[in-house]
C-alpha positions as CSV (number, residue, x, y, z in Angstrom):
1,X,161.9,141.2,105.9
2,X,161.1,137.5,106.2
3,X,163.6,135.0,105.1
4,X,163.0,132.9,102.2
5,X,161.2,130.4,103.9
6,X,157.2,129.6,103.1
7,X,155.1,128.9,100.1
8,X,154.6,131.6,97.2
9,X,151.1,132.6,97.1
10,X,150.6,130.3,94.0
11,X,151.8,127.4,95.6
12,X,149.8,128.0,98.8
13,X,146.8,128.8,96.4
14,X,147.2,125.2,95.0
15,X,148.1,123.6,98.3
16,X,144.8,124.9,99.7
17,X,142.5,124.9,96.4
18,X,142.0,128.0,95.0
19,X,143.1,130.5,92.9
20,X,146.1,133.5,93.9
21,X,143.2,135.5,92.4
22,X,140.7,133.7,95.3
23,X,143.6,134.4,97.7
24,X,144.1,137.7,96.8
25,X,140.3,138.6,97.3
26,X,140.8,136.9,100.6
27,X,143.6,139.5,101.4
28,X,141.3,142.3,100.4
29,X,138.4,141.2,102.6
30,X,141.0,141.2,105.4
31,X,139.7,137.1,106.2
32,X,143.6,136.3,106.1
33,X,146.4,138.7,106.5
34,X,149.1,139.3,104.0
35,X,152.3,137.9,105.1
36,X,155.5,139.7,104.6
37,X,158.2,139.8,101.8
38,X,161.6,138.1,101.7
39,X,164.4,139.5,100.4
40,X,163.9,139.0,96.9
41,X,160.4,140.9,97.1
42,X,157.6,137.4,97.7
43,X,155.7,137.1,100.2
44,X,156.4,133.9,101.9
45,X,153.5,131.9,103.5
46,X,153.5,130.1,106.3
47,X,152.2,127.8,108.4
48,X,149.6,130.4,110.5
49,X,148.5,132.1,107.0
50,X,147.7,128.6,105.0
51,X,145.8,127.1,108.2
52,X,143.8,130.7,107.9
53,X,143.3,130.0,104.4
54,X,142.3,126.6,104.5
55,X,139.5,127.7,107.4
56,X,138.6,130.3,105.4
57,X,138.2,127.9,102.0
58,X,136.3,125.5,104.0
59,X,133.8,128.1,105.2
60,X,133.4,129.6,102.1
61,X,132.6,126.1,100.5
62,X,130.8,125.2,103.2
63,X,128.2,128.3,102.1
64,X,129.1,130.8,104.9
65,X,128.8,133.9,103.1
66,X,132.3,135.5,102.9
67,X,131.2,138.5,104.6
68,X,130.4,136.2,108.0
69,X,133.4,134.4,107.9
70,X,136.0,137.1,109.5
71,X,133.4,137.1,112.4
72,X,132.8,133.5,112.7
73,X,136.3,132.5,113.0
74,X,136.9,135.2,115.3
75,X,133.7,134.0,117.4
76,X,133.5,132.1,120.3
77,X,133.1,128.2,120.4
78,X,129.0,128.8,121.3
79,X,128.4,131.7,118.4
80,X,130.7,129.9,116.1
81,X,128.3,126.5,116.6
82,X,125.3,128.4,116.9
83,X,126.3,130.1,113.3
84,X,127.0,127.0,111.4
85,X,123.6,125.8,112.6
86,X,121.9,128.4,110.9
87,X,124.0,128.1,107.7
88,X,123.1,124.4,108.1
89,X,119.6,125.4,107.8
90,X,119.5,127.9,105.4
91,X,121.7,125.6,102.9
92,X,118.9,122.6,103.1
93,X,116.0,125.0,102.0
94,X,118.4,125.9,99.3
95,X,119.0,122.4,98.6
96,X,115.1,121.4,98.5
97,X,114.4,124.2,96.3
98,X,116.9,122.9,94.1
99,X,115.8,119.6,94.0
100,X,112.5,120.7,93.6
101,X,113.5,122.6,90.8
102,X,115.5,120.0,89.3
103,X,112.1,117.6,89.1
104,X,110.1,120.0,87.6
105,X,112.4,120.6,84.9
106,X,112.9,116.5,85.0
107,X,108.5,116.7,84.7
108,X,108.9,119.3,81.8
109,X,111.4,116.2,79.7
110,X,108.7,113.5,80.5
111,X,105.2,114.6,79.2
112,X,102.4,114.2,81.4
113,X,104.8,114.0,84.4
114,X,105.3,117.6,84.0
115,X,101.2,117.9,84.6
116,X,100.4,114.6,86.9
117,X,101.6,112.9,89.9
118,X,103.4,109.7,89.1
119,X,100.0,107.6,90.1
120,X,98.1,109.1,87.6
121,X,100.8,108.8,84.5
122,X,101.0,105.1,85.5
123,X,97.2,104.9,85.0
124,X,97.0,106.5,82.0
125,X,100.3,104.0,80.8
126,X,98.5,101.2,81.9
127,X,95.6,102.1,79.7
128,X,97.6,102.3,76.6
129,X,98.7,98.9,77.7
130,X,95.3,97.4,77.9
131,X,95.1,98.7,74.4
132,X,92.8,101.5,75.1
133,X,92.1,103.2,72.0
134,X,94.5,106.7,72.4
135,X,91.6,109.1,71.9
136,X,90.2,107.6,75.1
137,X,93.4,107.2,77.1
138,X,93.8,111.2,75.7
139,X,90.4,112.0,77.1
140,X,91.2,110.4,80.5
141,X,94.5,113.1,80.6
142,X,92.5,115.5,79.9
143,X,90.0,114.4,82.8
144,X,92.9,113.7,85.1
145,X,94.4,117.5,84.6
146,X,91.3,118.9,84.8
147,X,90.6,117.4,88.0
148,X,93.9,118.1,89.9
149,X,93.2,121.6,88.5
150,X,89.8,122.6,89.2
151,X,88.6,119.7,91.8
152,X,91.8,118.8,93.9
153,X,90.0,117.7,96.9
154,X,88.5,114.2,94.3
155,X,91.5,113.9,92.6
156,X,93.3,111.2,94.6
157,X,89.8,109.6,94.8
158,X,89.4,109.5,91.0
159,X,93.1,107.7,90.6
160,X,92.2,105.2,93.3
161,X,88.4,104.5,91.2
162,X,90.7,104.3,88.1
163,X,93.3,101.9,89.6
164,X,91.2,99.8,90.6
165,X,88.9,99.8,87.9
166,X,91.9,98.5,85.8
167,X,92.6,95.9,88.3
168,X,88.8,94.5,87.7
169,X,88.2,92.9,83.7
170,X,84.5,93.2,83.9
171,X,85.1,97.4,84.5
172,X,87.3,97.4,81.9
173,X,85.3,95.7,79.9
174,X,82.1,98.1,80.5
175,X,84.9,100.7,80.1
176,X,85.7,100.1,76.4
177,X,82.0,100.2,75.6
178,X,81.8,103.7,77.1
179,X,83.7,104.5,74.8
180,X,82.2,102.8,71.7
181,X,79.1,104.3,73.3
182,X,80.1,108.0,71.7
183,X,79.1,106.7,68.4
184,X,75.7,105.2,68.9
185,X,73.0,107.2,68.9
186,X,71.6,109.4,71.9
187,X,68.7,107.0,72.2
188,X,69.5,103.9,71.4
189,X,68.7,101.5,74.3
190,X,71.6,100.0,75.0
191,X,72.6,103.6,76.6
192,X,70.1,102.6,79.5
193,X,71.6,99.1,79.8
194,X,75.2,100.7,79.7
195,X,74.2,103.0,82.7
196,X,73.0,100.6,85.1
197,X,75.7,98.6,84.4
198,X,78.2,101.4,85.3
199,X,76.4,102.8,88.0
200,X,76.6,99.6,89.9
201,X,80.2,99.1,89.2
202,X,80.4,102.9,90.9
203,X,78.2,102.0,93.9
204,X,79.7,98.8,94.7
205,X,83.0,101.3,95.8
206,X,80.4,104.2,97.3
207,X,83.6,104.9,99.8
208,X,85.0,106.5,97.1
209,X,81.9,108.5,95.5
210,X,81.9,110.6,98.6
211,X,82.6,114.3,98.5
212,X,84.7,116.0,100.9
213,X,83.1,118.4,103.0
214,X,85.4,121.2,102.2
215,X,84.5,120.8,98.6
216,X,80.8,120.8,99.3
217,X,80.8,124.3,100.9
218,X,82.6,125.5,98.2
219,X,80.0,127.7,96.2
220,X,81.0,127.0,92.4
221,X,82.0,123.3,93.6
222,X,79.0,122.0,91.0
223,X,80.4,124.3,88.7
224,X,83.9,122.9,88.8
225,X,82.6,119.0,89.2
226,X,80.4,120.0,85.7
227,X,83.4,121.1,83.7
228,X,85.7,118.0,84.8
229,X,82.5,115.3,84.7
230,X,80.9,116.8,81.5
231,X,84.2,117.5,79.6
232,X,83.5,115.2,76.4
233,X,79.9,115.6,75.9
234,X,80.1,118.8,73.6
235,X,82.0,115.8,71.5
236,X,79.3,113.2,71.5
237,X,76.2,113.5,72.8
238,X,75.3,109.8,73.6
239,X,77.7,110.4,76.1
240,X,76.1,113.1,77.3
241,X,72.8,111.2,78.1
242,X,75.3,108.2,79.3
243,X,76.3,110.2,82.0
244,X,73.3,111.8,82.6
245,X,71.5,108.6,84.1
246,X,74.4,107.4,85.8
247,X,73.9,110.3,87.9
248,X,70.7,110.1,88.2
249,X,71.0,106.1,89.0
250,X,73.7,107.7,91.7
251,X,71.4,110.4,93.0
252,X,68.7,107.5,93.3
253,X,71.1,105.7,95.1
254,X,71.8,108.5,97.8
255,X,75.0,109.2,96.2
256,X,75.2,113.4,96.4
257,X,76.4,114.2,93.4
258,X,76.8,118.2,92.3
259,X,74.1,119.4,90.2
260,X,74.4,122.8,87.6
């Protein structure tokens, strides 16, 4: 029998950080062995069992699975190093899916940060700040998502056209009467006018009317470009024939833009 020297198991549970029932699994896994009893029928630890404990705590917090940890601090300096190096690893994946997961959920609070990159939302802020009327400002989401969606390859392309579109008053301006444009009728003349006018805007920044080649050698690539280009025009047809001679005016221009 040991004498009465030592720590209960609940002290040395509370000394070290855990619970007896922790302490007790501990004893069970056979990570730290059970010390004896005094007389009066405790077990008494000491010194050797609480460093044990505390090793064992440390591991175990440190994300060493518990059945490693017997072996690893049983293990030579070189294993014991070469071990911790992988549980270093394996515990920063888990950490960047984590944190990954954590901003998505963080997206999911914030509306169209759960669908667009923080560039895009700022555009589509900054639009409602120009006082852009919101059904245009919606239809630009819409675009935006559709884009990242069906036509990755453009889509950092179109938020650099829109950013700096914004940045330039005469765009803006021609950009509000786009919009007006869905009321007027399919031929009135001022559709021609409004074309030319945004066609030149577009090829005075032809860096960023290019395709990327991967894109191009996909085979439903006009496809895709149709749905995200052509997404309003079942809505209003004037905008339908609005975009139909800035193409063309592009096309004229060399500009190789994807035909249905």
């Amino acid at each position: 029998m040991a004498d009465g020297l030592g720590l209960t198991i609940g002290q040395a549970a509370a000394y070290v950080g855990v619970t007896i029932k922790t302490v007790r699994h501990y004893h069970r896994l056979g990570l730290v062995a059970e010390p004896e009893r005094d007389a009066a029928g405790y077990r008494r630890y000491r010194s050797d069992e609480l460093f044990r404990l505390v090793q064992v705590r440390t591991l175990a917090a440190a994300g060493v699975p518990l059945a490693e940890v017997g072996d690893l601090l049983d293990a030579d300096p070189e294993t014991f190093a070469a071990t911790l190096e992988e549980v270093h690893r394996e515990l920063t994946s888990r950490i960047e899916e984590l944190t990954a997961r954590r901003d998505r959920l963080h997206r999911l609070d914030h509306g169209d940060r759960a669908l667009l990159p923080d560039r895009a939302c700022a555009v589509l802020e900054e639009l409602a700040g120009l006082g852009f009327d919101p059904g245009y400002v919606a239809g630009q989401r819409e675009a935006l998502v559709l884009t990242r969606a069906l036509v990755p390859e453009i889509f950092d392309g179109f938020v650099t056209w829109l950013e700096q579109s914004l940045a330039d008053p005469e765009t803006v301006e021609l950009t509000r009467r786009g919009w007006e444009a869905r009321n007027w009728d399919p031929q009135d003349p001022r559709i021609e006018e409004l074309a030319c006018a945004l066609a030149a805007k577009l090829l005075a920044r032809r860096d960023l009317l290019s395709m990327p080649s991967a894109f191009g050698t996909r085979s439903d690539a006009a496809t895709r470009y149709g749905v995200v280009n052509h997404h309003l025009e079942d809505r209003a047809p004037s905008v339908a024939r609005l975009n139909a001679l800035v193409e063309a005016e592009l096309r004229a221009a060399g500009i190789a833009v994807p035909q249905q």
